[in-house]
N, CA, C, O and CB atoms as a CASP TS submission, in Angstrom:
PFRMAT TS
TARGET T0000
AUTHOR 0000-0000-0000
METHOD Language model
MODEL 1
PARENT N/A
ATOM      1  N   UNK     1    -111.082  45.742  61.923  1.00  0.00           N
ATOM      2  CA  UNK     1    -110.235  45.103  60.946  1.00  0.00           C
ATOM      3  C   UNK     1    -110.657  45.650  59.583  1.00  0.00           C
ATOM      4  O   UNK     1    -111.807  45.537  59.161  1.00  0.00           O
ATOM      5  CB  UNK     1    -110.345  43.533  61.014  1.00  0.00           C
ATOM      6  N   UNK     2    -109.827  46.152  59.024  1.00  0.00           N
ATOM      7  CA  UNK     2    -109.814  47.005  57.856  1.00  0.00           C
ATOM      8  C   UNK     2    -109.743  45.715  56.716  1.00  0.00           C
ATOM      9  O   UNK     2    -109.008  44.781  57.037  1.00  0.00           O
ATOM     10  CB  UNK     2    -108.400  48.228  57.853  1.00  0.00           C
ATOM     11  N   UNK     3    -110.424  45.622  55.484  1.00  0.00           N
ATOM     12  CA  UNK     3    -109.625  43.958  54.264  1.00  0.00           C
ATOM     13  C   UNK     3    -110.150  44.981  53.471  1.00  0.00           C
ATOM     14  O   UNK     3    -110.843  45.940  53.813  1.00  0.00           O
ATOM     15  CB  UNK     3    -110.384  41.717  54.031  1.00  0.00           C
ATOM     16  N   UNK     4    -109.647  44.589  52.141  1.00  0.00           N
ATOM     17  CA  UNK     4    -109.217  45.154  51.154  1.00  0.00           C
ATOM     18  C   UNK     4    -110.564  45.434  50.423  1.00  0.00           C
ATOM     19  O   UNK     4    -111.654  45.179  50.935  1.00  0.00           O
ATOM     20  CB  UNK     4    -108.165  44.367  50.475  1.00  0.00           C
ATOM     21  N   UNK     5    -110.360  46.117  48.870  1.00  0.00           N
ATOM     22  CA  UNK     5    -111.645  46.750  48.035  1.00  0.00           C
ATOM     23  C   UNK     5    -112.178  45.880  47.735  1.00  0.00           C
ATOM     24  O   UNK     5    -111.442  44.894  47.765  1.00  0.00           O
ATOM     25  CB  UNK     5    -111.554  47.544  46.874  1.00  0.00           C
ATOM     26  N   UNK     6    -113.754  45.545  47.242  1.00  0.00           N
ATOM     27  CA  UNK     6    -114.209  44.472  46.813  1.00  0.00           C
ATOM     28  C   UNK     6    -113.890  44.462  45.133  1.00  0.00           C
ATOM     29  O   UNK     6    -114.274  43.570  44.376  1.00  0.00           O
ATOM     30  CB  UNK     6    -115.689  44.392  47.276  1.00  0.00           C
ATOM     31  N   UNK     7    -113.206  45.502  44.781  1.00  0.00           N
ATOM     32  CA  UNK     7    -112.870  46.048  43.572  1.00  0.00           C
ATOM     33  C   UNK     7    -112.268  45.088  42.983  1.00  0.00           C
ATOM     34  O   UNK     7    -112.519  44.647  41.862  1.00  0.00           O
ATOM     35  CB  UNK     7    -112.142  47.186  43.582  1.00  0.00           C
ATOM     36  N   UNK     8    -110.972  44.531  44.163  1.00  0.00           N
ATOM     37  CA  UNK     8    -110.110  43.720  43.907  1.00  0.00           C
ATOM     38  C   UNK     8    -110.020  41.935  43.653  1.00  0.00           C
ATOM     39  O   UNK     8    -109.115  41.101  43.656  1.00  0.00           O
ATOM     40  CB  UNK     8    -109.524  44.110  44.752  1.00  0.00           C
ATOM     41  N   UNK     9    -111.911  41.925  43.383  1.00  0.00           N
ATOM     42  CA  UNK     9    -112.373  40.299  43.074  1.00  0.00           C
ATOM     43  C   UNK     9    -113.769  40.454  42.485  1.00  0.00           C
ATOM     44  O   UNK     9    -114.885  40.130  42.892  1.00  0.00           O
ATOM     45  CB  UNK     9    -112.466  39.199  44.580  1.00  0.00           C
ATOM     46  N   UNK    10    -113.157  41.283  40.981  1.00  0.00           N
ATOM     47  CA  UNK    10    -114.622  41.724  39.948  1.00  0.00           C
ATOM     48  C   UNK    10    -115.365  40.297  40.070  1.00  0.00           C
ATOM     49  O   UNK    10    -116.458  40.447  40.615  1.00  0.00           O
ATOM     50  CB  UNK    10    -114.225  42.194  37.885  1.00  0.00           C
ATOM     51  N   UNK    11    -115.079  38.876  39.705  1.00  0.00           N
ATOM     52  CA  UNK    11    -115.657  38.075  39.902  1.00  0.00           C
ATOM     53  C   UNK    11    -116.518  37.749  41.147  1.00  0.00           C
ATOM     54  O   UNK    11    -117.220  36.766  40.909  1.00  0.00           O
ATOM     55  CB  UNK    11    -114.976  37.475  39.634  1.00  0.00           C
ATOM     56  N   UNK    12    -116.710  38.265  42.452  1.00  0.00           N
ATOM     57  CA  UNK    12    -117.445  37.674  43.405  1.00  0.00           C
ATOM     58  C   UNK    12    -117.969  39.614  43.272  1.00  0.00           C
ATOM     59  O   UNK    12    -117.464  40.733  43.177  1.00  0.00           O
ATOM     60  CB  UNK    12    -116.546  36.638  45.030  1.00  0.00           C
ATOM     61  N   UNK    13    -119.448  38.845  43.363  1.00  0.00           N
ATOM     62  CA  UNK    13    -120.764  39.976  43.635  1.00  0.00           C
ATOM     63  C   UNK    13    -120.149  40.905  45.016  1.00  0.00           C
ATOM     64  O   UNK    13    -119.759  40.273  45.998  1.00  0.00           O
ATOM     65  CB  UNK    13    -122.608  38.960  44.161  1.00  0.00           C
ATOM     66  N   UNK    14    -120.102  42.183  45.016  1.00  0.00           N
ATOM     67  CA  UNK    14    -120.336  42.886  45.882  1.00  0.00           C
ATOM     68  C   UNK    14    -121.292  42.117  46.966  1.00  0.00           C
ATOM     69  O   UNK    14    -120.699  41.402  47.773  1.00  0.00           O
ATOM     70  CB  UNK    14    -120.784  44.036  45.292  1.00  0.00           C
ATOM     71  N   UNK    15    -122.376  42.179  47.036  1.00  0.00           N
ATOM     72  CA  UNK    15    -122.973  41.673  48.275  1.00  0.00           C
ATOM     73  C   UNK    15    -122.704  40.382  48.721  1.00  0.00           C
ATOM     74  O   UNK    15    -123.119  40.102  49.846  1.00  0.00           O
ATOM     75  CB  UNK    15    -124.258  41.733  48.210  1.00  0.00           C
ATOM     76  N   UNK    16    -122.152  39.604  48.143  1.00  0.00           N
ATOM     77  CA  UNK    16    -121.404  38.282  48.722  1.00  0.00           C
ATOM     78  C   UNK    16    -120.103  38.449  49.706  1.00  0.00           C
ATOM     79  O   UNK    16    -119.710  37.663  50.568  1.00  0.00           O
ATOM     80  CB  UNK    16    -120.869  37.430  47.444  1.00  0.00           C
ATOM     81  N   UNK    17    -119.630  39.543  49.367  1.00  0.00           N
ATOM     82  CA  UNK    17    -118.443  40.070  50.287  1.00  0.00           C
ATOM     83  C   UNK    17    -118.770  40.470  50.918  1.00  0.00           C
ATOM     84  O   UNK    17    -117.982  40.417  51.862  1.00  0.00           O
ATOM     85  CB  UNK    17    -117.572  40.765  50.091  1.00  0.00           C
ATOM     86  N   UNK    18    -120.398  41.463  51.363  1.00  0.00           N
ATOM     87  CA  UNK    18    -120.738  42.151  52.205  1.00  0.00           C
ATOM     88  C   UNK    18    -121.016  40.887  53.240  1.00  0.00           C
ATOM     89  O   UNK    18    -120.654  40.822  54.414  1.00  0.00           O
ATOM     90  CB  UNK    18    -121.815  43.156  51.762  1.00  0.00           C
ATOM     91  N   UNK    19    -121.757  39.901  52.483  1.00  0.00           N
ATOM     92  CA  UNK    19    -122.990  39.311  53.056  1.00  0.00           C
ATOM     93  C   UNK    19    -121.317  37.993  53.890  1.00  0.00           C
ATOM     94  O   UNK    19    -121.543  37.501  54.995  1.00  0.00           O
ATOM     95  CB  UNK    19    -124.750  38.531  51.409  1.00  0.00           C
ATOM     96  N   UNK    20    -120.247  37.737  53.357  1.00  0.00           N
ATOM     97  CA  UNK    20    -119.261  36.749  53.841  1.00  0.00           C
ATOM     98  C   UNK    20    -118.531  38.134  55.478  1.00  0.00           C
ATOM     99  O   UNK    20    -118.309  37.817  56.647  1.00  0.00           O
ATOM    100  CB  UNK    20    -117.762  36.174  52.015  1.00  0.00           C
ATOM    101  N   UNK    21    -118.458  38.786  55.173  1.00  0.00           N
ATOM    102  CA  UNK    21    -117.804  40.035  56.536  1.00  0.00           C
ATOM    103  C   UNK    21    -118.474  40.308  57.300  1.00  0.00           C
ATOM    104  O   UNK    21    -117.925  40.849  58.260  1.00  0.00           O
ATOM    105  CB  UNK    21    -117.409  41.420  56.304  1.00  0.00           C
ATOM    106  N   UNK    22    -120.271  40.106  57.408  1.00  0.00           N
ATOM    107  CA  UNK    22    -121.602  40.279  57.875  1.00  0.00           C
ATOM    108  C   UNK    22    -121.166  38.762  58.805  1.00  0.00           C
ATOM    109  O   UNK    22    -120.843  38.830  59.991  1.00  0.00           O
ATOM    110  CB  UNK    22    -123.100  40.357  56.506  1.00  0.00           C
ATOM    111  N   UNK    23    -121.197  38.063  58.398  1.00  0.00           N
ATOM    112  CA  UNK    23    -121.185  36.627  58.668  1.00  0.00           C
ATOM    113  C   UNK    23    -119.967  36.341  59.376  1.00  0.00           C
ATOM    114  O   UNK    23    -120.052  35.366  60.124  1.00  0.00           O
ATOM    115  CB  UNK    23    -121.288  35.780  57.422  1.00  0.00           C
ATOM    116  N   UNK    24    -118.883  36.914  59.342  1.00  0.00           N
ATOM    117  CA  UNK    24    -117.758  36.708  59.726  1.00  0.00           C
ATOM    118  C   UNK    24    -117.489  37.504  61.336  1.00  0.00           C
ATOM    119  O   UNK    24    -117.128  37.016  62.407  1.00  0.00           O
ATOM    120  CB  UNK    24    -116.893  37.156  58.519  1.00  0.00           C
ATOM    121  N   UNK    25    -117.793  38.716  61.004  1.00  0.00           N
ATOM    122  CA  UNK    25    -118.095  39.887  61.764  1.00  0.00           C
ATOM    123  C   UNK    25    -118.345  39.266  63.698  1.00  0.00           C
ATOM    124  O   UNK    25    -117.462  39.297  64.555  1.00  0.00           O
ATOM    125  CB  UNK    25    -119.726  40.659  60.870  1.00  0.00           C
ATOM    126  N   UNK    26    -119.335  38.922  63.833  1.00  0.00           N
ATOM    127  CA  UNK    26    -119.925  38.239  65.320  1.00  0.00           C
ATOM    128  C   UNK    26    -119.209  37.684  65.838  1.00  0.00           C
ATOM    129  O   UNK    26    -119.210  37.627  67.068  1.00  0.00           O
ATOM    130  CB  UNK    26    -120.922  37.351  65.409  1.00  0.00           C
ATOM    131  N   UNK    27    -118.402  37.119  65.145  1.00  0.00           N
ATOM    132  CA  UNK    27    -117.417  35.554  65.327  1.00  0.00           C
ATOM    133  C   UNK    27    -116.316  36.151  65.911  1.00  0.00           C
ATOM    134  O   UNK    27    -115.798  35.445  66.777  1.00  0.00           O
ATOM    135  CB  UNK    27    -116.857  34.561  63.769  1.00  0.00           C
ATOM    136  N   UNK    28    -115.547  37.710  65.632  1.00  0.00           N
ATOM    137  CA  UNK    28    -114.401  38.286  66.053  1.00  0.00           C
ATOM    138  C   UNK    28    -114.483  39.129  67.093  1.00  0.00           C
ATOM    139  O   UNK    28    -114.179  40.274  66.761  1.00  0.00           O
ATOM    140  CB  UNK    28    -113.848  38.873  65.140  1.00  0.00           C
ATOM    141  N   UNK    29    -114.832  38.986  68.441  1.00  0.00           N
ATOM    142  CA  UNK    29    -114.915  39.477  69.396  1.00  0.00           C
ATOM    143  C   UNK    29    -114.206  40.996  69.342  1.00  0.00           C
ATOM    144  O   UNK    29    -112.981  41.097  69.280  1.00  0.00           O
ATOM    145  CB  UNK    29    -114.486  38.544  70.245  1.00  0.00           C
ATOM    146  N   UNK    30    -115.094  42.177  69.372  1.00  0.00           N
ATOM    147  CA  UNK    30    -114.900  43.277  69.517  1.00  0.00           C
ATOM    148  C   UNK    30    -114.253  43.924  68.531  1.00  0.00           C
ATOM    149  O   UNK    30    -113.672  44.998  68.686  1.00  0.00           O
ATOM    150  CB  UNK    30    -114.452  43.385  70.473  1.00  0.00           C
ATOM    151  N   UNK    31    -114.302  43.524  67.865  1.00  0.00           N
ATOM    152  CA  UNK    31    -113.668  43.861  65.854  1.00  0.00           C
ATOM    153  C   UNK    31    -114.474  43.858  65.068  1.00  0.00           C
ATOM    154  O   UNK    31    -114.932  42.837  64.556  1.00  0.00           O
ATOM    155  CB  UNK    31    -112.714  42.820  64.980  1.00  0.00           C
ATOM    156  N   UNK    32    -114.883  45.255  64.757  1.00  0.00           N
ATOM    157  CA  UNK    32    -116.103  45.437  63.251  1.00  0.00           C
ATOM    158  C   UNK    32    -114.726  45.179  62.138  1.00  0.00           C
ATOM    159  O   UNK    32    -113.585  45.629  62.242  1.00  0.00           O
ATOM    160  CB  UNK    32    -117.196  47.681  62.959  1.00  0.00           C
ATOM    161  N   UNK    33    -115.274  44.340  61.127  1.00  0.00           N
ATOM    162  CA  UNK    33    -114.756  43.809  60.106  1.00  0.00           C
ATOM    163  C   UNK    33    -115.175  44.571  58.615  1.00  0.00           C
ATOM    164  O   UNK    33    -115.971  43.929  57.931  1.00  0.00           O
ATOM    165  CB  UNK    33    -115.151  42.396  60.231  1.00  0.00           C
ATOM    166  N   UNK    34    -114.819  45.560  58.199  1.00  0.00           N
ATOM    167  CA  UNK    34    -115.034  45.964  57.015  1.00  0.00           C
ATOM    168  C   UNK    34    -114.278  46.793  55.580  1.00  0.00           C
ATOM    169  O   UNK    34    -113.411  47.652  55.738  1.00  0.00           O
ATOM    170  CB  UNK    34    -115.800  46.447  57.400  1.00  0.00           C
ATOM    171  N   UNK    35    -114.676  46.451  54.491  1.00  0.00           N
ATOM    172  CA  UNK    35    -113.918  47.052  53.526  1.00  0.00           C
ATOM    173  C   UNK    35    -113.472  48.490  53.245  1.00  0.00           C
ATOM    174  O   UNK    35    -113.920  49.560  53.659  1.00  0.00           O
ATOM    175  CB  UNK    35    -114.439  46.742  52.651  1.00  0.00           C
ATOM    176  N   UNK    36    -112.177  48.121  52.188  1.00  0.00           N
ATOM    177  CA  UNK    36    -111.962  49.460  52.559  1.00  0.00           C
ATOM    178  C   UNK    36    -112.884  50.854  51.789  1.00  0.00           C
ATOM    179  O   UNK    36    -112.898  51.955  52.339  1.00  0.00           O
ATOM    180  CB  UNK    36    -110.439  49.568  52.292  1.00  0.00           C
ATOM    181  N   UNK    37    -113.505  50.630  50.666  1.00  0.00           N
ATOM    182  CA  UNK    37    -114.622  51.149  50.060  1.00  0.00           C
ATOM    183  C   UNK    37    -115.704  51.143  51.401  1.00  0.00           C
ATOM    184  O   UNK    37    -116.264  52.238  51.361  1.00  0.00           O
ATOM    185  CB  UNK    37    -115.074  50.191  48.660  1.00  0.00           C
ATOM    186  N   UNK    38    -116.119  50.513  52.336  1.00  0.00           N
ATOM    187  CA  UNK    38    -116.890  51.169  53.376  1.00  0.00           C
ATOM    188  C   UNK    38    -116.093  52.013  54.585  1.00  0.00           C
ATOM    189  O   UNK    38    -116.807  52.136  55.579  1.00  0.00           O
ATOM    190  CB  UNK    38    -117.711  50.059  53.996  1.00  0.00           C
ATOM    191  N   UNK    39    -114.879  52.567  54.703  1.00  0.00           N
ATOM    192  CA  UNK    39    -114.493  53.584  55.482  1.00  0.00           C
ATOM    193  C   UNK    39    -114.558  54.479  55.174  1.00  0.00           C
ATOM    194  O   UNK    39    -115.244  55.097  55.988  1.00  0.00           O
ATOM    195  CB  UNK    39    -113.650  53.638  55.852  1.00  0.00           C
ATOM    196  N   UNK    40    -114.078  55.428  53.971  1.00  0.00           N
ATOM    197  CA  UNK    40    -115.147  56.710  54.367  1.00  0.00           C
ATOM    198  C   UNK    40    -116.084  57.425  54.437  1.00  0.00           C
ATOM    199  O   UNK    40    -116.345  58.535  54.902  1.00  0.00           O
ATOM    200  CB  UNK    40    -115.134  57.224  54.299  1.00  0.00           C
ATOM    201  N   UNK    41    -116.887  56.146  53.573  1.00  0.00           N
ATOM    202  CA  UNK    41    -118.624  56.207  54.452  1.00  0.00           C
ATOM    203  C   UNK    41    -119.037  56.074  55.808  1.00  0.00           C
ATOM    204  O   UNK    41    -120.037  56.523  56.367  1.00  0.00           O
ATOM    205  CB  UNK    41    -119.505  55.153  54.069  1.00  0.00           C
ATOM    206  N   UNK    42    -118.083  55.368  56.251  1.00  0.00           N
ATOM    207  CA  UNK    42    -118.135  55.400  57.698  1.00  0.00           C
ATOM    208  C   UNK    42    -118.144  56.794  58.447  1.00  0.00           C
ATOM    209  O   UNK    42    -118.937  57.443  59.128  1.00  0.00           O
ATOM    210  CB  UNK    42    -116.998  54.650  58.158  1.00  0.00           C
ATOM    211  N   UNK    43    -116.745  56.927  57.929  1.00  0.00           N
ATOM    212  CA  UNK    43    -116.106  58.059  58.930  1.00  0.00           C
ATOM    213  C   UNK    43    -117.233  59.074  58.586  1.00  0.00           C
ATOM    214  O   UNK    43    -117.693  59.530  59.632  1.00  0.00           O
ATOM    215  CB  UNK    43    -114.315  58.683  58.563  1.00  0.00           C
ATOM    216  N   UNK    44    -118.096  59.807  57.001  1.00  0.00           N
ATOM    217  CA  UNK    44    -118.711  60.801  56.631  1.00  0.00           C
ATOM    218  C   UNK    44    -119.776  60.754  57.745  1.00  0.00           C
ATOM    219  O   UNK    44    -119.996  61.724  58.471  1.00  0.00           O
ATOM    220  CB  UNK    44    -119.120  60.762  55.185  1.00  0.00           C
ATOM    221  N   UNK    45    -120.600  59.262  57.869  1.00  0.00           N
ATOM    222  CA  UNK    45    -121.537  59.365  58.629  1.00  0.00           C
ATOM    223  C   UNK    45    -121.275  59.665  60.398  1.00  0.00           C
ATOM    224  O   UNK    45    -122.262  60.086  61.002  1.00  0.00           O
ATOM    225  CB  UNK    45    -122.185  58.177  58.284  1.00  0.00           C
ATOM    226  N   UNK    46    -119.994  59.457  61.193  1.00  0.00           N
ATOM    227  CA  UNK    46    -119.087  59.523  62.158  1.00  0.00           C
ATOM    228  C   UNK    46    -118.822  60.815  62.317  1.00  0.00           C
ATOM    229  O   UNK    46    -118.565  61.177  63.465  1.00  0.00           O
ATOM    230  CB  UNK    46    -117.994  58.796  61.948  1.00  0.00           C
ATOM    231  N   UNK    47    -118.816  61.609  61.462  1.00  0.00           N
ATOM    232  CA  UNK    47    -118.598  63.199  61.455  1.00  0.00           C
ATOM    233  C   UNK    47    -120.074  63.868  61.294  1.00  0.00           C
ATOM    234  O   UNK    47    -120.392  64.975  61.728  1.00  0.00           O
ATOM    235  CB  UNK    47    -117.530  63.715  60.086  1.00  0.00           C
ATOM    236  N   UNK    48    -120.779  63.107  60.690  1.00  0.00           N
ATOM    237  CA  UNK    48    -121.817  63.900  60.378  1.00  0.00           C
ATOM    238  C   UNK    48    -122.606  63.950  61.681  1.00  0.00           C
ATOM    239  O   UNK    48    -123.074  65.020  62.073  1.00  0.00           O
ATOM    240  CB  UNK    48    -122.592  63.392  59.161  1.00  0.00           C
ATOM    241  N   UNK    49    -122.773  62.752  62.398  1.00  0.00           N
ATOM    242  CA  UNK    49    -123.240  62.322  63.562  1.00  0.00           C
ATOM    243  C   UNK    49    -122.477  63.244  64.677  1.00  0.00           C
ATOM    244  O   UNK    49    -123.295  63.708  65.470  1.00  0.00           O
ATOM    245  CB  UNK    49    -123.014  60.759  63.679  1.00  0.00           C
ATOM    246  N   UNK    50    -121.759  63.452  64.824  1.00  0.00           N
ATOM    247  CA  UNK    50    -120.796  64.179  65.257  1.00  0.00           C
ATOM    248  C   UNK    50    -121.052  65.793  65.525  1.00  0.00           C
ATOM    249  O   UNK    50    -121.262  66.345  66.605  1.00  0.00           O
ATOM    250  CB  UNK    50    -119.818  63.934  64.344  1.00  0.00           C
ATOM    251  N   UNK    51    -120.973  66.331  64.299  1.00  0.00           N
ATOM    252  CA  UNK    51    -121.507  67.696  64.227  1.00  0.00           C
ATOM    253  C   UNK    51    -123.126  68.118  64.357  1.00  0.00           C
ATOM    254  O   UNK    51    -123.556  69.264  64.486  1.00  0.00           O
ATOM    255  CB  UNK    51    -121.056  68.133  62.959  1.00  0.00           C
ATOM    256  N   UNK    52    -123.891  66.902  64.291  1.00  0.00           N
ATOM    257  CA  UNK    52    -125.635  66.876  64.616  1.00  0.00           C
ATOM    258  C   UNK    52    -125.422  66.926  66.117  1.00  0.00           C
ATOM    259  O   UNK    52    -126.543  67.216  66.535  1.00  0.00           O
ATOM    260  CB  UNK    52    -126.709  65.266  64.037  1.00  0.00           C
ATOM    261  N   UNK    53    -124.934  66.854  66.750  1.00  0.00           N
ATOM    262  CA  UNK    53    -124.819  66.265  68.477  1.00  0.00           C
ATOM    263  C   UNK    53    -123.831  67.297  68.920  1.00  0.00           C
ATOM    264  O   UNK    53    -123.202  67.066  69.953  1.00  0.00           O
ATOM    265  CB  UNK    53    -124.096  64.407  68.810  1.00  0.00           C
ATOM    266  N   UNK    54    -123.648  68.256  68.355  1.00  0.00           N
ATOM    267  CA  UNK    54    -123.170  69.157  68.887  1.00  0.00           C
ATOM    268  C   UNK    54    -124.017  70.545  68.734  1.00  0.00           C
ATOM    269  O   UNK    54    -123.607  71.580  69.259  1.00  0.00           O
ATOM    270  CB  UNK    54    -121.929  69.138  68.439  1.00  0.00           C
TER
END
C-alpha cells in the first residue's frame, strides 16, 4: 500500500508518520505500508540487491 508524501503534513514530524505506518504495518496482513518518498529508495536498494546477486 503506497499513502502519500509526508511532505504533505509539514505539521506532523517525519518520524511520527514513519513511526504511525511502522505501527500500522503488522496489522495489514501481507501489505508493506509505505510512503511515497520511501519508494524509490526502495526500488534503488531492490536493484542494487539485484545486480550484487547476480
Amino acid at each position: 500500500m503506497l499513502v502519500g508524501h509526508p511532505g504533505g503534513h509539514p505539521d506532523v514530524p517525519e518520524n511520527e508518520v514513519d513511526e504511525a505506518l511502522r505501527t500500522f504495518s503488522p496489522h495489514v496482513t501481507r501489505v508493506e505500508v509505505f510512503t511515497c518518498k520511501e519508494l524509490p529508495d526502495n526500488a534503488e536498494r531492490s536493484l542494487a540487491a539485484d545486480i550484487e546477486s547476480a
